[in-house]
Legacy VTK file of the C-alpha trace (Angstrom):
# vtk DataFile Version 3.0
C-alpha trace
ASCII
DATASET POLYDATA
POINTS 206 float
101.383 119.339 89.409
97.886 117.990 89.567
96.916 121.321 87.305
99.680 120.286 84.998
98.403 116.757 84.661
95.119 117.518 83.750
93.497 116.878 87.272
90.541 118.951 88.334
89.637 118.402 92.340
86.369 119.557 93.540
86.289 119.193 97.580
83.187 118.879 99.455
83.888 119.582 103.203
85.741 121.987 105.631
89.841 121.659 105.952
91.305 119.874 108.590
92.729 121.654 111.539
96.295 121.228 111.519
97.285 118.281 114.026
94.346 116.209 112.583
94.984 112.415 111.560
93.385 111.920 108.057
92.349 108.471 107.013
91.970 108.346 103.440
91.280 105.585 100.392
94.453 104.893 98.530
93.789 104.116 94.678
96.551 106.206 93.413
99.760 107.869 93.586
97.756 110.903 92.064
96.237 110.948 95.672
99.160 112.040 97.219
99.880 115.046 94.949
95.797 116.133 95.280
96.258 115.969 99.272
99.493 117.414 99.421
97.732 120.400 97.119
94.591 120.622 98.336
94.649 120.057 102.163
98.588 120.512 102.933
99.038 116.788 104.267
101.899 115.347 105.201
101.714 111.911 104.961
103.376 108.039 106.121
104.949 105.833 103.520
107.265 103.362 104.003
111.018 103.592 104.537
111.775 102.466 101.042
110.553 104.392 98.281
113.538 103.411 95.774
114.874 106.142 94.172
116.588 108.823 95.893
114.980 111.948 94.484
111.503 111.002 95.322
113.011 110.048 99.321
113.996 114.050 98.875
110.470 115.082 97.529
108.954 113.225 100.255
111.613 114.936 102.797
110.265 118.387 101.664
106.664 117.395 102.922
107.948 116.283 106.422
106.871 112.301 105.581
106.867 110.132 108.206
108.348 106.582 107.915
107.592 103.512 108.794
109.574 99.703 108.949
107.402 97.050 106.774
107.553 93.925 107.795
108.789 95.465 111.608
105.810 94.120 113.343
107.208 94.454 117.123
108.077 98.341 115.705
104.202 99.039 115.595
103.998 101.333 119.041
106.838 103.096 117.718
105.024 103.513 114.402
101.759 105.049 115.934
104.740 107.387 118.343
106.074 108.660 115.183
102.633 109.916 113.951
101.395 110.797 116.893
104.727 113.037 117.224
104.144 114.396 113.888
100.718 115.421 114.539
101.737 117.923 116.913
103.250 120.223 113.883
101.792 122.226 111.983
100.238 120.472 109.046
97.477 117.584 109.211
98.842 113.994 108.701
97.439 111.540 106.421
97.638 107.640 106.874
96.293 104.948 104.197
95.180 101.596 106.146
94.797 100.024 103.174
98.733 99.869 103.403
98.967 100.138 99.702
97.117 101.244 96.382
93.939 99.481 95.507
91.876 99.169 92.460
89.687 101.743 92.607
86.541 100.097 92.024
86.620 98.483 95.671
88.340 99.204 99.271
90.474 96.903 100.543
90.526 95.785 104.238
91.325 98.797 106.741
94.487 97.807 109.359
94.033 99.571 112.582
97.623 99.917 114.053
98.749 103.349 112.735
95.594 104.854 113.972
97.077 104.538 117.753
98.491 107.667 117.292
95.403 109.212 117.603
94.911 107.985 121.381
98.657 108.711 121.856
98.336 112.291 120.228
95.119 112.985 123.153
91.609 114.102 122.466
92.811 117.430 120.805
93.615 115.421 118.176
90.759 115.109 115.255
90.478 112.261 113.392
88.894 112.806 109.800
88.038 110.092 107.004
88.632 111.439 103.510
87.210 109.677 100.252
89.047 110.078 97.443
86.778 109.564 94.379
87.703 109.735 90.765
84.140 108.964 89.190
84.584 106.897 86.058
88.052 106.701 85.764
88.368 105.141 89.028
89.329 101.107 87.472
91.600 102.932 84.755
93.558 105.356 87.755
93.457 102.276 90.062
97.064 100.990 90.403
96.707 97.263 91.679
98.853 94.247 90.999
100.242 95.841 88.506
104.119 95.343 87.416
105.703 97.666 86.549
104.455 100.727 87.961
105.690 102.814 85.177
102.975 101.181 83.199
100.447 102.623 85.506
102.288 105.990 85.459
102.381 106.246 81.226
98.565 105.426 81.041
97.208 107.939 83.612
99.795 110.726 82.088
98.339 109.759 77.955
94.672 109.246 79.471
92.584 112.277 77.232
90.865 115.028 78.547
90.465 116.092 81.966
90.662 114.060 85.080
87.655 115.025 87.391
88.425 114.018 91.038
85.745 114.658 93.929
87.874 115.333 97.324
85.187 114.432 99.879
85.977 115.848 103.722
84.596 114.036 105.804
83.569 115.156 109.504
85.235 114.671 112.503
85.392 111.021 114.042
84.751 110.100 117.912
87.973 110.672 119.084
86.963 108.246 122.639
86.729 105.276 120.515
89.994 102.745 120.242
91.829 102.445 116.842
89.506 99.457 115.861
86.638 101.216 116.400
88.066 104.619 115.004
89.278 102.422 111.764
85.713 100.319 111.461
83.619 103.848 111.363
86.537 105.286 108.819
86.196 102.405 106.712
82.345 102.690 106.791
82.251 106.380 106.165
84.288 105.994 102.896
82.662 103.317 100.970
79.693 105.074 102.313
80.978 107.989 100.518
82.390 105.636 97.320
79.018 103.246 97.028
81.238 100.724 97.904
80.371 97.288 100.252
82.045 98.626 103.425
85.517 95.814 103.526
86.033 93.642 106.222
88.261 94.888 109.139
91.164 93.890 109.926
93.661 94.827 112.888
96.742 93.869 111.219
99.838 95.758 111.523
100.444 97.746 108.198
103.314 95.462 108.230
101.857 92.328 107.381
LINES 1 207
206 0 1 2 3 4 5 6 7 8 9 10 11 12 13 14 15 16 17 18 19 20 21 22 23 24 25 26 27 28 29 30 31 32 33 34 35 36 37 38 39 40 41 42 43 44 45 46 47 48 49 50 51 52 53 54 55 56 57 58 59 60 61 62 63 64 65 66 67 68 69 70 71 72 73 74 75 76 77 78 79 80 81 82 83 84 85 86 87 88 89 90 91 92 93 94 95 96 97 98 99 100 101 102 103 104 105 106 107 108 109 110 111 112 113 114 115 116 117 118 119 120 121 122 123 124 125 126 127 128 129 130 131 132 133 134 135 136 137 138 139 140 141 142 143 144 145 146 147 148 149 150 151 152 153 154 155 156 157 158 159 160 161 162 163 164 165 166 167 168 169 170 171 172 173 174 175 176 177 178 179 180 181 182 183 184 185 186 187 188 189 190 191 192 193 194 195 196 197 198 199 200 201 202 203 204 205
């Protein structure tokens, strides 16, 4: 799909280990088709993605969902993922808890990355910085109504889309979530040249 659209991914980095939590930027919904491709992630979205044929596209990756706005559900969140991460495929979360602009992170929410403590120690924790160069304000899909409008001028953008998939290394897996989502959030605007965002240990629900 990302071939089709006109997306070329370079990736600097080694693959995650299966099992391994992936924190990644979220400007897009290009990113999840270029870590689906390029890393075989499955990934957590919430439990209401609207139309029924993209709830079965997600199905086919093994998604994991989460309640919005179910703030007492958060343990059972972070149980979910850290369930997950004990198949076969690397699982990605976005604490940003939804698409940003592109040209800036917004603040990282720790709560999903307590799976990682409940997964254990085997379980690697890798930041991943999504970077699409140039284009990153026009691919950026923030406060912007109605998504289709996003959709239309990504799909008539000319010429190729050149996306750097950066890989980050391995996190201390000792550290709490806070600490895990501070260092994640540093090593991607790091990565970006962005002003790492202020932290935040919100629920993704909030």
């Amino acid at each position: 799909m990302t071939w089709l659209l006109g997306v070329r991914v370079h990736m600097t980095g080694f693959l995650p280990n299966p099992g391994s939590l992936l924190v990644a930027n979220h400007t897009s919904w290009l990113d999840i088709l270029i870590l689906g491709g390029k890393v075989g992630s499955a990934f957590v979205s919430k439990d209401t993605l609207g139309h029924g044929f993209i709830h079965w596209l997600a199905d086919q990756n093994d998604t994991v969902y989460v309640k919005r706005g179910h703030r007492r559900g958060a343990k059972d969140q972070a149980g979910a993922i850290a369930r997950a991460l004990q198949g076969h495929q690397p699982v990605t979360v976005f604490p940003e808890g939804t698409t940003g602009p592109g040209t800036r992170l917004l603040p990282f929410r720790s709560t999903l990355l307590e799976a990682a403590s409940l997964a254990g120690l085997r379980t690697q924790v890798r930041p991943i910085a999504i970077d699409y160069g140039k284009a990153r304000a026009e691919v950026g899909w923030f406060d912007e109504e109605p998504g289709r409008d996003n959709v239309i001028r990504i799909l008539n953008r000319p010429g190729k889309l050149r996306v750097t998939l950066h890989l980050l290394g391995p996190l201390d897996g000792s550290m709490d979530r806070k600490q895990l989502t501070a260092q994640a959030a540093d090593a991607i605007a790091a990565t970006l040249g962005f002003k790492s965002p202020a932290q935040s240990s919100m629920s993704v629900d909030e």
